[in-house]
C-alpha positions in Angstrom: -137.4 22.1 -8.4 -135.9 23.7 -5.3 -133.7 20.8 -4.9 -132.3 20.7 -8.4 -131.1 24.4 -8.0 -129.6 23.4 -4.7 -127.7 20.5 -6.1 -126.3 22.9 -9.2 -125.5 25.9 -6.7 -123.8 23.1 -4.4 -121.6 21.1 -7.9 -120.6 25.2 -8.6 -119.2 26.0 -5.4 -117.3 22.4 -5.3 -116.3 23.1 -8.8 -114.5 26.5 -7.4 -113.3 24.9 -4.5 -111.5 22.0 -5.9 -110.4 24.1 -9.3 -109.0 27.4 -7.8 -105.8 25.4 -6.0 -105.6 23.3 -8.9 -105.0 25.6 -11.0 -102.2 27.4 -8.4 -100.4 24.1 -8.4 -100.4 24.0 -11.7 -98.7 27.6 -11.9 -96.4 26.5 -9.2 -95.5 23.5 -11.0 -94.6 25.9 -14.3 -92.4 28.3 -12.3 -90.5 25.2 -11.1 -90.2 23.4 -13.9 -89.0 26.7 -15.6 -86.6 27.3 -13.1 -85.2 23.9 -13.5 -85.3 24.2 -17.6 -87.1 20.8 -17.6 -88.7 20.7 -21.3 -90.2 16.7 -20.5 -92.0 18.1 -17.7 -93.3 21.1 -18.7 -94.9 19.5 -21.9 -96.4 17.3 -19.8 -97.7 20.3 -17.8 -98.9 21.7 -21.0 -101.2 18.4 -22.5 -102.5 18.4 -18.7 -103.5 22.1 -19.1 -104.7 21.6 -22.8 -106.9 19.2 -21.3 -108.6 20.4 -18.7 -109.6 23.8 -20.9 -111.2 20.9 -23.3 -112.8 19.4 -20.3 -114.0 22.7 -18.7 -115.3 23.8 -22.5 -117.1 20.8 -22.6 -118.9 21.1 -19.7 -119.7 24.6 -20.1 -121.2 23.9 -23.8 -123.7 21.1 -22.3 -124.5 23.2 -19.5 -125.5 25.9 -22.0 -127.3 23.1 -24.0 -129.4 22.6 -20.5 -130.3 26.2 -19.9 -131.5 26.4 -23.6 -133.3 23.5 -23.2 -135.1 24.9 -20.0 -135.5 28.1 -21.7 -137.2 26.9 -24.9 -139.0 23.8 -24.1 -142.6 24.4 -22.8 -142.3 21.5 -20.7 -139.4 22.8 -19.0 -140.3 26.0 -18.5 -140.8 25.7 -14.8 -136.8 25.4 -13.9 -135.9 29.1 -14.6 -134.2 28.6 -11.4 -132.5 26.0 -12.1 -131.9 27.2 -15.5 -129.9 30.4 -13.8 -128.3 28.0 -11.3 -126.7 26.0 -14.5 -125.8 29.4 -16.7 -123.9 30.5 -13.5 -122.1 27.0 -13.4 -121.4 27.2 -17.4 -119.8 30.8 -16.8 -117.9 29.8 -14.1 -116.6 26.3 -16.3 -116.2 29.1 -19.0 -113.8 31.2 -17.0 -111.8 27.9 -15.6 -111.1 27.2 -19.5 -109.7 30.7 -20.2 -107.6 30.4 -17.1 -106.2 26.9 -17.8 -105.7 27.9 -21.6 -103.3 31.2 -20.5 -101.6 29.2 -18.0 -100.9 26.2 -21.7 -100.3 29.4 -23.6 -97.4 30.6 -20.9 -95.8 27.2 -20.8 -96.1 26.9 -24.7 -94.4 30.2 -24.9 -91.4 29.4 -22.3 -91.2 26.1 -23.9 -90.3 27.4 -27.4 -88.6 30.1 -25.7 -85.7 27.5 -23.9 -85.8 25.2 -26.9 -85.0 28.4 -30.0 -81.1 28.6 -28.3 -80.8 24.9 -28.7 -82.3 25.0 -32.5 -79.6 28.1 -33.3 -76.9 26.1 -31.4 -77.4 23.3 -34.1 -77.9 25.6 -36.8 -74.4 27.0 -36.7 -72.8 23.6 -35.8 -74.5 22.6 -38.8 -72.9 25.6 -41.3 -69.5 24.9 -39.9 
């Protein structure tokens, strides 16, 4: 039992550790590839973003489908540590989705922001 909680406390922290630069890469990547008005690239940016917030949501949703399986089968009712171990690890994968899915919504919104100029542009070639 001890060692089950260790092994979730342990996948959480890695979790953290490996997620928190990837995410800062990603950002820097954006504010280059904005910088440098690079449309291919930054979709690309945004279907890596879009999905690693499905990943992270899907993750969190079967580690909440483990704690309420701890919590309300009777022959799992002896890992309530492990059961708080996992919630942690589901809120942390929780807050990892809403990060990575404001970081697609801000390269969504730049996107449609550099292409609208280019869609007016041919609008008005078009009319004349």
């Amino acid at each position: 039992m001890m060692m089950l909680t260790s092994i979730t406390v342990v996948l959480s922290v890695i979790l953290v550790m490996i997620m928190v630069p990837r995410i800062y890469s990603s950002w820097l990547l954006f504010r280059e590839y904005a910088e440098e008005c690079d449309i291919d690239n930054l979709t690309n940016l945004q279907a890596q973003q879009n999905g690693w917030v499905i990943r992270h949501l899907g993750m969190a949703l079967l580690a909440m489908g483990f704690v309420a399986a701890m919590k309300y089968l009777p022959e799992l009712s002896g890992y309530s540590q492990c059961a708080a171990a996992t919630a942690v690890y589901s809120v942390i994968s929780l807050t990892f989705a809403f990060v990575e899915s404001i970081l697609a919504q801000k390269i969504s919104g730049h996107t449609t922001a550099m292409l609208i100029p280019a869609k007016e542009r041919e609008k008005e070639d078009y009319y004349l």
